[in-house]
N, C-alpha and C positions, 0 to 999 in steps of 0.2 A: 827637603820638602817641609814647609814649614806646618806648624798644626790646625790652620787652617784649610790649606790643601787637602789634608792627610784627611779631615772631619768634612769635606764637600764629594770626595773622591765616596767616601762610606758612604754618604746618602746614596750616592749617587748606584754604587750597587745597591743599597737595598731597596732604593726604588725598583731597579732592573729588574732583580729576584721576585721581586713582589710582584710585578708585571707580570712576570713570566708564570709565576706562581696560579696566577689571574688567568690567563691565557690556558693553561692545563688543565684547570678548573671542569668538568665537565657538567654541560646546558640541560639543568633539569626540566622536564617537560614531564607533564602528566595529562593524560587521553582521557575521557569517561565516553563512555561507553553506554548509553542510554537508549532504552530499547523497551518491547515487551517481555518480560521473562517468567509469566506465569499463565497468560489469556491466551488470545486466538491467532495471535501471531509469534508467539513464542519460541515454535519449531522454527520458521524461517526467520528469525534474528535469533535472541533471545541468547542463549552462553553461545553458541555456535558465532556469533559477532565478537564476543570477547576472544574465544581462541583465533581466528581470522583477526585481530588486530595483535593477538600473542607472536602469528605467526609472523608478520610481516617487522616486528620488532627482532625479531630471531634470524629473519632473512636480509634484513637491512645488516645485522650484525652494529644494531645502534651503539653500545657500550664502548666498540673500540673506533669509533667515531666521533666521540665526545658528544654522546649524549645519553644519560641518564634517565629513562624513561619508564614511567608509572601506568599502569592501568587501570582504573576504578571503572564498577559499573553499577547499572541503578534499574531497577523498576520504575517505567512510568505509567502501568497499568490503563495505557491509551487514552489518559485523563489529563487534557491542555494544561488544568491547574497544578497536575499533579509533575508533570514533567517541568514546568515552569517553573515550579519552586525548586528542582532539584538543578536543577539550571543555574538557577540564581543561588542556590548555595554553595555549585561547584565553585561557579565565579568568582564570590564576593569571600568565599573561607574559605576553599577547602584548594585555592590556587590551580585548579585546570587550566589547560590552555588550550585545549577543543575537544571536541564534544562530537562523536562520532553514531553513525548508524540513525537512529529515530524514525524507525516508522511508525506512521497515525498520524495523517496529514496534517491533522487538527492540533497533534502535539508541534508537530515540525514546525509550522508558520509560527506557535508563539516558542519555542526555541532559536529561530532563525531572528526576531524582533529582539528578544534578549539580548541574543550573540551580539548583536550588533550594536546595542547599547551599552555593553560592556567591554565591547571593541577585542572580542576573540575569533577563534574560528570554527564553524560548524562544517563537518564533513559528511553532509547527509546521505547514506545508501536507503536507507527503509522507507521513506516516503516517497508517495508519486506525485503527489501533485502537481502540474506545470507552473502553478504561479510561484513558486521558488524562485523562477527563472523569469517570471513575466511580471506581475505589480508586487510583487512580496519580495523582488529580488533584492539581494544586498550585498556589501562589497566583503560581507565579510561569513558568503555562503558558496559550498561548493556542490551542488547536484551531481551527483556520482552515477549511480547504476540504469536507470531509468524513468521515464516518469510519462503521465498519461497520453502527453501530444504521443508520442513513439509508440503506446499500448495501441492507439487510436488507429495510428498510421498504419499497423503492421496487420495485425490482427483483423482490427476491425476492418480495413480496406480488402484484406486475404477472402474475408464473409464476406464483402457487397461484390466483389470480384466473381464467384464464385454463384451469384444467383440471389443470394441471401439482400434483397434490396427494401423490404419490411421489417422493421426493427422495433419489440418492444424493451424496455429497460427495467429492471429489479435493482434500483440504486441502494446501497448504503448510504444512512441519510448522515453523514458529516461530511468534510472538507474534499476528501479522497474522492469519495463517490459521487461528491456534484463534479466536482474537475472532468471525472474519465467518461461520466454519461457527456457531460457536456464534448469534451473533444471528440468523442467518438458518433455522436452525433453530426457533429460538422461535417468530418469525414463523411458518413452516411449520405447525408445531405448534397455535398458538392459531387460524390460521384453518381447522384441522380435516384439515389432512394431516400424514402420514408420510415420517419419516425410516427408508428400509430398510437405509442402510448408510456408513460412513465411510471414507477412507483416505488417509495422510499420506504425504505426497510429499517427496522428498529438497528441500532447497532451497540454491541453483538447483538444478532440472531440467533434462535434456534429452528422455530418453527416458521419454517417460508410457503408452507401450505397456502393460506387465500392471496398470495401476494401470486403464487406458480400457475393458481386459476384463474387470474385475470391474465396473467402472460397467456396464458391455453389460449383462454377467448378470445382475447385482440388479432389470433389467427394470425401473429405476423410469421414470417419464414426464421427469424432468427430472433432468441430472447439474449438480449445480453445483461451478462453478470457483471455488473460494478460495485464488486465488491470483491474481498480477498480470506483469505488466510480461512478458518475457520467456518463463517459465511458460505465460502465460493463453494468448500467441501458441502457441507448439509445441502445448499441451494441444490448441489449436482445429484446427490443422492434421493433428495426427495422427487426432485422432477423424473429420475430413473423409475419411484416406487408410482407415479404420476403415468407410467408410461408417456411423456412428453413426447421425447426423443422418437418412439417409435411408430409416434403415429404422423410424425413429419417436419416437425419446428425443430429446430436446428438452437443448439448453445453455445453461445459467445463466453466461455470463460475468457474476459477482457485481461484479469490480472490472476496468472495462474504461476503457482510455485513446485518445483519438482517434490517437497514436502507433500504439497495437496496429492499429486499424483501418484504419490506413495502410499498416501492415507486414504486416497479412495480404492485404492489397484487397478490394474491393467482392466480386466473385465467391466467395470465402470467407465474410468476415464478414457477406454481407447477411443481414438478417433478425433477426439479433445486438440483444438487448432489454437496454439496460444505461442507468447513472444518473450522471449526472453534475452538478454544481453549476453546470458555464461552460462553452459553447460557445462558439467564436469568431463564429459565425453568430446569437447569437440577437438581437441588434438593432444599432444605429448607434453605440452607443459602444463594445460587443463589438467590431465590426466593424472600426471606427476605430485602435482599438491593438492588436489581434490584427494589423490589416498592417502597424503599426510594428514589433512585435515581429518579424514573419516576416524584415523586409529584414536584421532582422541576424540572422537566424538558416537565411540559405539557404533561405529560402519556407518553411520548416518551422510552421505554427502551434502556438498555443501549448497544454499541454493547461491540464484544473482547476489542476493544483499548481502549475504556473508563474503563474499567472492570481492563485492564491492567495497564493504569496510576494510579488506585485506589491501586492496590497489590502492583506496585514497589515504590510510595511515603510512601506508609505505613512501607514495611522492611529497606527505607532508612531513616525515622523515629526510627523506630528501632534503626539504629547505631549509629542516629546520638545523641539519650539519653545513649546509652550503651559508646560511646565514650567520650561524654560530649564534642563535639568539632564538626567544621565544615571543618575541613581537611580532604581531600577527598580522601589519601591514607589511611588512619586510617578507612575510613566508609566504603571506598568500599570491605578492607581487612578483617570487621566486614561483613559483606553481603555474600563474600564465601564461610565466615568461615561458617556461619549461616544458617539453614535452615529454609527457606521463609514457610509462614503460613499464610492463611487467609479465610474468607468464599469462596473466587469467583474462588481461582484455589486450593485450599488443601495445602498441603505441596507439598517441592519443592526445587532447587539448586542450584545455581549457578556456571558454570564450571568457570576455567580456563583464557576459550578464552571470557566471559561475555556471556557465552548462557544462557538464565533461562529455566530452564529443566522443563517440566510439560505436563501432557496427550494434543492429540488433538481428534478432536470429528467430526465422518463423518456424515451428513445430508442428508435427503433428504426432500425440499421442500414439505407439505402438500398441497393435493386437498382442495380445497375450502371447501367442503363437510368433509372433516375431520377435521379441525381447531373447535376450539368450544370457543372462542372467540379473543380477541383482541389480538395482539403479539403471538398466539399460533401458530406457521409456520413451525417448523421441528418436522420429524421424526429423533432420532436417527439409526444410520446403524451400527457402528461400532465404537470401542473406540483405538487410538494408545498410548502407554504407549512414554512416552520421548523418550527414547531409539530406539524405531521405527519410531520417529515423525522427528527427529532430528539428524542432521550429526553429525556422529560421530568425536569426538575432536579433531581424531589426521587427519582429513581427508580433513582438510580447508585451509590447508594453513599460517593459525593462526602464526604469528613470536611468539607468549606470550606459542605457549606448543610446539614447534617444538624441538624435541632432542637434 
């Protein structure tokens, strides 16, 4: 073999080697994790969203996968501006490749604009808003756990179903709280009752005193709460110190979390009819990593959104070994294709417009007397299939399925 053979053959492994070298390489990905973690939603996101995406890194058994995965998190203190810029710092330095959790509706829509301009992926569990999925929707957002069409549907149709056919509203006045009066309105609306009166709450709140007296007054049968976390809590306690309740008007907690129900107790919130996508109780795999989660979380279970950052990190794990890449039109086009799987929501889909398609779940608050121990707080009522839970695709507005 002559010496140039013998010097074409050498490249020619060391290309190979190099290749292969290339090929073993394992696909760094880094997650942020942006949330509230110090205000009024803190308990139902807040670290309890970073350990739910620790976990599904741990369950996926990402590392021997070939892939390399970071977790970072941030305070966005429910400030657009303030979540926006850590956004754009993730993006542009600090090399994330999506961007999980985000509730504060008002942070989500400009995180969701971001994302998209810097062409990654947002996995939103914490916000509700429906226009995620309807004029704000984008190809590079995934709606996870819930959001207000479904609050509207479940909830509020359980109340008009039920007698409750006057309806006044105690709105949080940002993005959130216009969405879920507005949907829940509609609903109100179409199945033949009235809306007698509206009123926009500072947000945060503490004192919901003259805003609770004109709900009194307007005399409707049912006052709903649009609003969450912190808010929902005081709004319920004060209307309790109001006698509301007992003298005949009826509470729509519209967006209620098993944290709230904690933090009010049994003796307050019994009777409390609200919707949720994940219970820690509703069967043996709920059950199973709900008490993993709890041991590192101080007993604390976990609510929807927690539950949900755990399932949408895990199927974007998923793409992102199936793809062998951190390009986010390739993962996200693996994730529709694919049907989502895990203990905490079953199987599952992602349309189109980025709705994640999956049952939601109507409660009712236990009596003290019927709880039979710690976290034990709902009754099931009723179960909505996707389909019922959720606007349908072509009915949003959505520019990504419009004909």
């Amino acid at each position: 073999m002559d010496r140039r053979s013998l010097l074409a053959g050498a490249l020619a492994t060391g290309f190979s080697m190099k290749a292969m070298a290339q090929a073993q390489q394992p696909v760094p990905i880094k997650i942020g994790v942006l949330n509230d973690r110090s205000g009024l939603y803190a308990d139902l996101t807040g670290e309890g969203s970073v350990v739910a995406a620790r976990l599904a890194v741990e369950d996926f058994g990402a590392a021997a996968k070939g892939l390399q995965v970071q977790i970072v998190s941030a305070d966005h203190q429910n400030k657009p501006d303030v979540g926006a810029n850590i956004a754009r710092q993730w993006y542009d330095n600090d090399a994330v490749d999506v961007i999980a959790d985000v509730p504060t509706s008002s942070v989500a829509l400009a995180v969701n604009q971001i994302t998209r301009e810097k062409n990654r992926i947002l996995l939103n569990s914490g916000a509700a808003t429906s226009d995620l999925t309807g004029p704000q929707c984008s190809p590079n957002t995934v709606h996870w756990t819930y959001d207000t069409y479904a609050l509207a549907q479940s909830t509020g149709g359980a109340m008009v179903r039920a007698g409750g056919d006057t309806w006044f509203f105690m709105t949080a006045d940002y993005a959130f709280g216009h969405a879920l009066e507005r949907d829940t309105a509609a609903v109100v609306q179409k199945a033949g009752g009235r809306v007698l009166g509206a009123v926009r709450t500072p947000f945060p709140g503490t004192d919901f005193s003259s805003f609770l007296l004109q709900a009194q007054a307007s005399k409707a049968k049912v006052i709903g709460l649009a609003n969450a976390g912190g808010d929902t809590i005081n709004s319920i306690k004060q209307a309790a110190e109001f006698g509301i309740t007992q003298a005949g008007q009826k509470l729509a907690g519209l967006l209620i979390f098993i944290t709230d129900v904690h933090a009010l107790g049994l003796q307050t919130a019994q009777g409390l009819v609200l919707t949720e996508s994940f219970y820690w109780d509703l069967n043996d795999g709920t059950r199973a990593w709900s008490k993993r989660f709890a041991a590192l979380r101080g007993g604390n279970m976990p609510t929807m959104v927690q539950a949900g950052v755990y399932s949408a990190v895990l199927h974007y794990l998923k793409a992102a070994a199936a793809t062998k890449s951190r390009e986010a039109a390739g993962n996200m086009a693996w994730m529709k294709a694919n049907a989502t799987e895990d203990p905490l929501f079953g199987t599952g889909s992602i349309r189109p417009d980025g709705r994640k398609m999956h049952p939601v779940f109507l409660f009712e608050v236990k009596k003290p007397a019927d709880s039979k121990g710690p976290w034990d707080y709902y009754k099931q009522i009723s179960t909505l299939s996707a389909e019922q839970a959720f606007r349908p695709v072509g009915e949003g507005n959505c520019p990504l399925v419009r004909a």
